[in-house]
Jmol script that loads the backbone (N, CA, C; Angstrom):
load data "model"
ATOM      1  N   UNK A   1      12.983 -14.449  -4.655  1.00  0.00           N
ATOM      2  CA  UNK A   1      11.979 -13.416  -4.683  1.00  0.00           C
ATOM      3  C   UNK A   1      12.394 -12.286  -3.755  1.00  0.00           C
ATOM      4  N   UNK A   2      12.350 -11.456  -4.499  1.00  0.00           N
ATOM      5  CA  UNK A   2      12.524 -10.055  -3.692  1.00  0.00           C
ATOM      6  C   UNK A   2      11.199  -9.145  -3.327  1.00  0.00           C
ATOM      7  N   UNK A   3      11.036  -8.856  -2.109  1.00  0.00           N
ATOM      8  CA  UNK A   3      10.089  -7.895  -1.755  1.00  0.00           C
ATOM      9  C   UNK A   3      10.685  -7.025  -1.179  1.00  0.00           C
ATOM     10  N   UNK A   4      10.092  -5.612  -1.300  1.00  0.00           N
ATOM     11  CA  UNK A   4      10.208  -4.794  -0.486  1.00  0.00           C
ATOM     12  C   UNK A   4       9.596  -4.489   1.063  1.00  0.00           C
ATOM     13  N   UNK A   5       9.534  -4.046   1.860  1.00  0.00           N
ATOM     14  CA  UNK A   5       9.083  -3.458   3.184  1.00  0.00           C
ATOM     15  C   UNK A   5       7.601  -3.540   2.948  1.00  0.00           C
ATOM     16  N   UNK A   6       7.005  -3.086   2.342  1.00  0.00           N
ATOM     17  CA  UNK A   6       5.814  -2.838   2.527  1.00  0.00           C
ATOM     18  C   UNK A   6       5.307  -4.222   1.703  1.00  0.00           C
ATOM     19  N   UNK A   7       5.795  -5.034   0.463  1.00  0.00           N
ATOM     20  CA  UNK A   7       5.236  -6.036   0.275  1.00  0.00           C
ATOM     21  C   UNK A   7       5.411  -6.947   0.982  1.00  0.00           C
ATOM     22  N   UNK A   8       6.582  -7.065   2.408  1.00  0.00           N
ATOM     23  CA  UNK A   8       6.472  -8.070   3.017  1.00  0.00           C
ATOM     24  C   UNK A   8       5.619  -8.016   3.904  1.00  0.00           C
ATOM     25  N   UNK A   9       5.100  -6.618   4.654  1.00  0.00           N
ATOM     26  CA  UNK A   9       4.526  -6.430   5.636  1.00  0.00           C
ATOM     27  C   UNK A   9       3.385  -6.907   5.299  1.00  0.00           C
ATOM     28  N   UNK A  10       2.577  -6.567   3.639  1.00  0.00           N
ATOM     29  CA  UNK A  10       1.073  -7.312   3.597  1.00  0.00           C
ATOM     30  C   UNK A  10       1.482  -8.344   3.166  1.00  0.00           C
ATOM     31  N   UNK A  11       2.141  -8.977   3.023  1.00  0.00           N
ATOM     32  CA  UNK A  11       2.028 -11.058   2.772  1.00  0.00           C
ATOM     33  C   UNK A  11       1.464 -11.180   4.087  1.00  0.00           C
ATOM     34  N   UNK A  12       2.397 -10.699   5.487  1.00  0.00           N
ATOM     35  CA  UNK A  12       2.524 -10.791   6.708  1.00  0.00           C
ATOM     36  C   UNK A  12       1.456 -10.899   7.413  1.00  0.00           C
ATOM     37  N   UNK A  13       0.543  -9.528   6.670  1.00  0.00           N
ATOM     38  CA  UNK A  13      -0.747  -9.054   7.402  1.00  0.00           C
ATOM     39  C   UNK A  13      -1.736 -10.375   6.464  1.00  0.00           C
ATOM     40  N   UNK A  14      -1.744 -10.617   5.598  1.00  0.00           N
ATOM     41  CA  UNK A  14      -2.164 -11.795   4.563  1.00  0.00           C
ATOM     42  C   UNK A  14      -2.672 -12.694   5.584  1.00  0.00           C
ATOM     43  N   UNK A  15      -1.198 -13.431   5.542  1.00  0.00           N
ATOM     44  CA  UNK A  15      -1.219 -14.660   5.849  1.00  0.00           C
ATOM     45  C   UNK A  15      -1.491 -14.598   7.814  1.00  0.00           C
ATOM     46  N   UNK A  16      -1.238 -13.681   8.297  1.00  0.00           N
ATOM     47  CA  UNK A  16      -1.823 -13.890  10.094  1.00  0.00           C
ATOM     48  C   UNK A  16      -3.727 -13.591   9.797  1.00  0.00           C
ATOM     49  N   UNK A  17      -4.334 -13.076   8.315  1.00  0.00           N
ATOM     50  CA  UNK A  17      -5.480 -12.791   8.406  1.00  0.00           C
ATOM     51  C   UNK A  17      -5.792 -14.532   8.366  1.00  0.00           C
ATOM     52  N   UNK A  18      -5.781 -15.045   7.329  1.00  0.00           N
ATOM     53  CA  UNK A  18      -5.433 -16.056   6.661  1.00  0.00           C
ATOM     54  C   UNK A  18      -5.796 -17.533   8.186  1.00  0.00           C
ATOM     55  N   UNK A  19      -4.554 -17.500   8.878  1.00  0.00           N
ATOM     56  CA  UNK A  19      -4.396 -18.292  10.062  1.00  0.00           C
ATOM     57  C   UNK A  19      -5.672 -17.897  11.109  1.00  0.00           C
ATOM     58  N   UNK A  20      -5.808 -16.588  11.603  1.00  0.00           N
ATOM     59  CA  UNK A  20      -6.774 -16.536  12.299  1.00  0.00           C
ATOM     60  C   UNK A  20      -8.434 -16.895  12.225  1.00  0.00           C
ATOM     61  N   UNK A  21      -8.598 -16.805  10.484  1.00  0.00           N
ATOM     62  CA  UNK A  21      -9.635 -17.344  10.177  1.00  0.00           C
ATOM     63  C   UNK A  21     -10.350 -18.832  10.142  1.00  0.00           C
ATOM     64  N   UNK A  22      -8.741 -19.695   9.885  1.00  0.00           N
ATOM     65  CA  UNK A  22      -8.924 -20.687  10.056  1.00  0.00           C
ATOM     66  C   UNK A  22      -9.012 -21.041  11.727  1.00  0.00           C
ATOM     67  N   UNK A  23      -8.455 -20.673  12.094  1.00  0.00           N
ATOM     68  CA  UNK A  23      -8.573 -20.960  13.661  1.00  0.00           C
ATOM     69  C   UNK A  23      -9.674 -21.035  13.803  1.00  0.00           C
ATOM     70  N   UNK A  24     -10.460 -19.710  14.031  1.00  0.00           N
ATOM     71  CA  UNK A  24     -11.679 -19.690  14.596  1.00  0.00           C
ATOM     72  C   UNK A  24     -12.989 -20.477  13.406  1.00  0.00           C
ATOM     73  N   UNK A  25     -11.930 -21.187  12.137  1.00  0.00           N
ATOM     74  CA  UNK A  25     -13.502 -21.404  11.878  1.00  0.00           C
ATOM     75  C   UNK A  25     -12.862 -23.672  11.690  1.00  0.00           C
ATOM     76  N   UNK A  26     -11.979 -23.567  12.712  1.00  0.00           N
ATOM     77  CA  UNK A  26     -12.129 -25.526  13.217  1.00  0.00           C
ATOM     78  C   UNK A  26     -12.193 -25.268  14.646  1.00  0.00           C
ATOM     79  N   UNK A  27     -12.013 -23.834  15.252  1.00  0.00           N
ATOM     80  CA  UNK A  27     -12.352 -24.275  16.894  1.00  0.00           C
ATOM     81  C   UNK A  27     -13.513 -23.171  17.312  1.00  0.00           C
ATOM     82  N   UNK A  28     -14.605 -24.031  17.149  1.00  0.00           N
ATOM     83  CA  UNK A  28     -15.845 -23.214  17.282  1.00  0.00           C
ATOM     84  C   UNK A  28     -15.788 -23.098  18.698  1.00  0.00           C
ATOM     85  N   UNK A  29     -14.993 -23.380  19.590  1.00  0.00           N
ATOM     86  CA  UNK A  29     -15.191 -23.390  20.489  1.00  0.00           C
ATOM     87  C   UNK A  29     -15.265 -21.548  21.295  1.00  0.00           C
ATOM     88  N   UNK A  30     -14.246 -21.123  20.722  1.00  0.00           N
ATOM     89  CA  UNK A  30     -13.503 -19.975  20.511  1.00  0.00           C
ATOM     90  C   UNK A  30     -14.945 -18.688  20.408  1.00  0.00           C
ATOM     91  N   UNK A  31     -15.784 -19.317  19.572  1.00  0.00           N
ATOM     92  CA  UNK A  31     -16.605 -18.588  18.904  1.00  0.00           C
ATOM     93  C   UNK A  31     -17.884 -18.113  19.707  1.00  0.00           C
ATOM     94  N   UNK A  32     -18.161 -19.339  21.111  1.00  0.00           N
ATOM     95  CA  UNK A  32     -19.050 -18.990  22.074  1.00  0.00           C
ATOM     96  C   UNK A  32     -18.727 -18.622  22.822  1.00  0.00           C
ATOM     97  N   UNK A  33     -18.889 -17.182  23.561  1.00  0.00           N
ATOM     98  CA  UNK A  33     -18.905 -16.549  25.033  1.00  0.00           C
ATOM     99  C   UNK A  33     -19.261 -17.423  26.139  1.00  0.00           C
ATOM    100  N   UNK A  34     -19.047 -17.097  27.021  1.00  0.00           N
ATOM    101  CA  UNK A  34     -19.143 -17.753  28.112  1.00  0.00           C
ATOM    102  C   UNK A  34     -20.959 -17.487  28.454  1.00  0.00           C
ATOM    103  N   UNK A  35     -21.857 -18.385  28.762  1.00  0.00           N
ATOM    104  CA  UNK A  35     -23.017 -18.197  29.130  1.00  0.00           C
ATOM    105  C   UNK A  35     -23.906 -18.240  27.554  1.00  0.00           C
ATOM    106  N   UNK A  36     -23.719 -18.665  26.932  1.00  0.00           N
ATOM    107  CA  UNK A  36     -24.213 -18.773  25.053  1.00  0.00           C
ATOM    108  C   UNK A  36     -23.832 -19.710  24.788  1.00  0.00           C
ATOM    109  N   UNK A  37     -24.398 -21.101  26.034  1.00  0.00           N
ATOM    110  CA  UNK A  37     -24.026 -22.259  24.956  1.00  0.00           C
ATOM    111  C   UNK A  37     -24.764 -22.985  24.052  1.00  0.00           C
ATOM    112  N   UNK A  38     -26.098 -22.092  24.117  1.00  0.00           N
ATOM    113  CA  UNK A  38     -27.099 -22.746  23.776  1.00  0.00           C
ATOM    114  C   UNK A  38     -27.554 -21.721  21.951  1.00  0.00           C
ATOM    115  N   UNK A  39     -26.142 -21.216  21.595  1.00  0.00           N
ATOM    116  CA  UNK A  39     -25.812 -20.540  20.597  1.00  0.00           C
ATOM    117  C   UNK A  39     -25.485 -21.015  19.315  1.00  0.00           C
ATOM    118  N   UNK A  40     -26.141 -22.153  19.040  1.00  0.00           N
ATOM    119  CA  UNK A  40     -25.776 -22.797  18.044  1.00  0.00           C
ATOM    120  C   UNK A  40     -26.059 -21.766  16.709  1.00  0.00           C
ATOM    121  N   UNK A  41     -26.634 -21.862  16.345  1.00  0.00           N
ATOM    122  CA  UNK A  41     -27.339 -20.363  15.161  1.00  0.00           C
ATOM    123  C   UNK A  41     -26.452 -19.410  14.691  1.00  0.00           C
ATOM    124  N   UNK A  42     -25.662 -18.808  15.704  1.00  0.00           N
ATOM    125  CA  UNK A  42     -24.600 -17.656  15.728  1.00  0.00           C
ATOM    126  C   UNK A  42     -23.540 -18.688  15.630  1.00  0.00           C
ATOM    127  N   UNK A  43     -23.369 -20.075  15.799  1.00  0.00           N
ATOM    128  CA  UNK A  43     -21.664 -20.835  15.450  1.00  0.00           C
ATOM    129  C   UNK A  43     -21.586 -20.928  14.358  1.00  0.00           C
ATOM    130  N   UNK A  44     -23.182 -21.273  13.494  1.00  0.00           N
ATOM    131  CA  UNK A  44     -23.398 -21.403  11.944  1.00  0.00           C
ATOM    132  C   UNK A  44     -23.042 -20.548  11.171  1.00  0.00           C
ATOM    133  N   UNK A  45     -23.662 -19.154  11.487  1.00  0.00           N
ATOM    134  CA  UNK A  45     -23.516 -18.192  10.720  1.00  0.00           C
ATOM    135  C   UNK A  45     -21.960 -17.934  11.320  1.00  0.00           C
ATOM    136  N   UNK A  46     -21.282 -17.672  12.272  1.00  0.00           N
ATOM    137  CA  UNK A  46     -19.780 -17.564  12.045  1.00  0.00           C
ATOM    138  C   UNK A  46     -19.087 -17.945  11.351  1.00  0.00           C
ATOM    139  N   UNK A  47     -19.229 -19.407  11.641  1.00  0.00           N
ATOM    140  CA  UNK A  47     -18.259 -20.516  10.903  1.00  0.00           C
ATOM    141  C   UNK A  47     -18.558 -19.803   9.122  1.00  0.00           C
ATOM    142  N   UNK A  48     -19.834 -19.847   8.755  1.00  0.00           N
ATOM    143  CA  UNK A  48     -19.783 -19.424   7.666  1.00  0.00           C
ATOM    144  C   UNK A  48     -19.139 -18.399   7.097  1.00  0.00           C
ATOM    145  N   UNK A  49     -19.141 -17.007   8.127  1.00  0.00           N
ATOM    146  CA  UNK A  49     -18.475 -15.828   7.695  1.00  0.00           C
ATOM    147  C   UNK A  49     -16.976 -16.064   7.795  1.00  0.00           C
ATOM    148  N   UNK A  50     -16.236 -17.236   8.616  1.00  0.00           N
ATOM    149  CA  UNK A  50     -14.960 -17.188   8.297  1.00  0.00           C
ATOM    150  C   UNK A  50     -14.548 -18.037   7.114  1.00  0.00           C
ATOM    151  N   UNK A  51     -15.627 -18.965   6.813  1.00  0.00           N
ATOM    152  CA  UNK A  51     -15.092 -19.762   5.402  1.00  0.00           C
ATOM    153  C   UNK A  51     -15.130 -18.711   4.619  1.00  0.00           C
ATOM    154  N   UNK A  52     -16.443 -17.832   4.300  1.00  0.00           N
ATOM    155  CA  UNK A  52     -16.126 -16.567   2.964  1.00  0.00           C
ATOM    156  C   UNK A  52     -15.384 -15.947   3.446  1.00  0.00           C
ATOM    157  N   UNK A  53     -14.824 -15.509   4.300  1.00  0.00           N
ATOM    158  CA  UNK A  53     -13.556 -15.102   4.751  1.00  0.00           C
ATOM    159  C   UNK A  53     -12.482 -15.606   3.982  1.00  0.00           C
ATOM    160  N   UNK A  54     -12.098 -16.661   4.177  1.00  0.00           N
ATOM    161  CA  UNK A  54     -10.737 -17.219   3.989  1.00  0.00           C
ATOM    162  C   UNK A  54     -10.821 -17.575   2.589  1.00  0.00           C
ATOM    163  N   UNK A  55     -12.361 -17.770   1.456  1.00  0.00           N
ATOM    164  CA  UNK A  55     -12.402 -18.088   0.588  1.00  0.00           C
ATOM    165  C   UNK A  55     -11.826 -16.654  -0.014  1.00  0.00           C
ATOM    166  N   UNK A  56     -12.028 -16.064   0.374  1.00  0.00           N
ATOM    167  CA  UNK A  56     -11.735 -13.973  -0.348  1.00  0.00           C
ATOM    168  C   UNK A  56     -10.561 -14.160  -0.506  1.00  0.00           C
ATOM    169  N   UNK A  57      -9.640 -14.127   0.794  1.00  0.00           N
ATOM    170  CA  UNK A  57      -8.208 -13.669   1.234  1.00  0.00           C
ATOM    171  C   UNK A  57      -7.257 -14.898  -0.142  1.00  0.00           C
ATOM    172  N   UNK A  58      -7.858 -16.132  -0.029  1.00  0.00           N
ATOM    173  CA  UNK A  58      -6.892 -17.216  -0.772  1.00  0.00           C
ATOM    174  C   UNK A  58      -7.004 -16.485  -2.540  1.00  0.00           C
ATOM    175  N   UNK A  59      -8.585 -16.334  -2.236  1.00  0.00           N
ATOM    176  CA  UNK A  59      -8.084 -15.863  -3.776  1.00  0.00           C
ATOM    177  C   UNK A  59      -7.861 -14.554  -4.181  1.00  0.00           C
ATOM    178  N   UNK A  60      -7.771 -13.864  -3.165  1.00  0.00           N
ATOM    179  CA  UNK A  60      -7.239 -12.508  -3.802  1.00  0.00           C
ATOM    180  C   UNK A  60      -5.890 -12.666  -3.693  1.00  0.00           C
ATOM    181  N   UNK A  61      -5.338 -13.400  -2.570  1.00  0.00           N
ATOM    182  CA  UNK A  61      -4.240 -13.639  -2.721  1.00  0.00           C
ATOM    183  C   UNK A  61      -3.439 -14.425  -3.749  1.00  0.00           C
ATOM    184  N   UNK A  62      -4.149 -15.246  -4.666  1.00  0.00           N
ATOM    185  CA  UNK A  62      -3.628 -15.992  -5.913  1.00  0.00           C
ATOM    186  C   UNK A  62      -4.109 -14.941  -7.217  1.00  0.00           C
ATOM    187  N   UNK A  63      -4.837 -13.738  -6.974  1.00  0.00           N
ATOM    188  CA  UNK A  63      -5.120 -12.831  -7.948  1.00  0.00           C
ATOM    189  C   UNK A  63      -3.722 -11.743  -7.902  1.00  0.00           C
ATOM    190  N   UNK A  64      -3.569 -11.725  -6.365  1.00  0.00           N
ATOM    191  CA  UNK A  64      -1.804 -10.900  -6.366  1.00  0.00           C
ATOM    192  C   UNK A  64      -0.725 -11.452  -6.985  1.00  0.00           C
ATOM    193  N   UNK A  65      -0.722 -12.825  -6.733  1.00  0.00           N
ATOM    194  CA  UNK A  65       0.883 -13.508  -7.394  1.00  0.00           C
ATOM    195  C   UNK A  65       0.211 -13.594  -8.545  1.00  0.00           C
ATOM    196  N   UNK A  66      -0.635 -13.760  -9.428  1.00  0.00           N
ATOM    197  CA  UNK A  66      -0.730 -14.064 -10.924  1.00  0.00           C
ATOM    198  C   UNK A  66      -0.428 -12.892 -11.395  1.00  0.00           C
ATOM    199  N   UNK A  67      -0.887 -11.849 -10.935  1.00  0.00           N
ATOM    200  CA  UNK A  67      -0.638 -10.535 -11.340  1.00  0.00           C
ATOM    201  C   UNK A  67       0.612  -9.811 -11.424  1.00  0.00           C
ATOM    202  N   UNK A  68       1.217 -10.498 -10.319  1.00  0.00           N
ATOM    203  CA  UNK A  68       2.580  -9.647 -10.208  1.00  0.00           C
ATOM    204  C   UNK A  68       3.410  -9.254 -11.374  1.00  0.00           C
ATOM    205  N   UNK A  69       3.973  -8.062 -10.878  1.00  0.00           N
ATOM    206  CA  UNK A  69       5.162  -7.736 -11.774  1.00  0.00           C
ATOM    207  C   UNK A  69       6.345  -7.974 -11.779  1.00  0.00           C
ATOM    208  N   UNK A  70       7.277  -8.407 -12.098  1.00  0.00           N
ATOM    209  CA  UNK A  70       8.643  -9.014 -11.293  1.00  0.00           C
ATOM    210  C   UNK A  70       9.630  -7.791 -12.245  1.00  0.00           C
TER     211      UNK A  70
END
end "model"
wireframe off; spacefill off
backbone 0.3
color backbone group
């Protein structure tokens, strides 16, 4: 597979979106400030916004390779 410059740079930007989402959504820990431990409510709704997060990115990202042009 050949990419150019700019298609490698967004796989790049992709896949570090990709990793960071997952991070923060198995280490909730990450997700509470210091003094908010009693923040459960806001870990819920995070955790949630990084699963639709990562649910977007996977499949737009399997909407790019189906699509491609070679």
């Amino acid at each position: 597979m050949k990419y150019g410059k700019t298609g490698l740079f967004g796989i790049i930007l992709v896949i570090i979106a990709l990793l960071i989402s997952m991070y923060f959504m198995f280490n909730t820990k990450a997700l509470i400030p210091a003094g908010y431990d009693l923040a459960i409510h806001g870990i819920v709704i995070s955790r949630t916004l990084m699963i639709a997060f990562t649910l977007y990115l996977v499949s737009k990202l399997g909407y790019f390779l189906l699509n491609k042009k070679d």
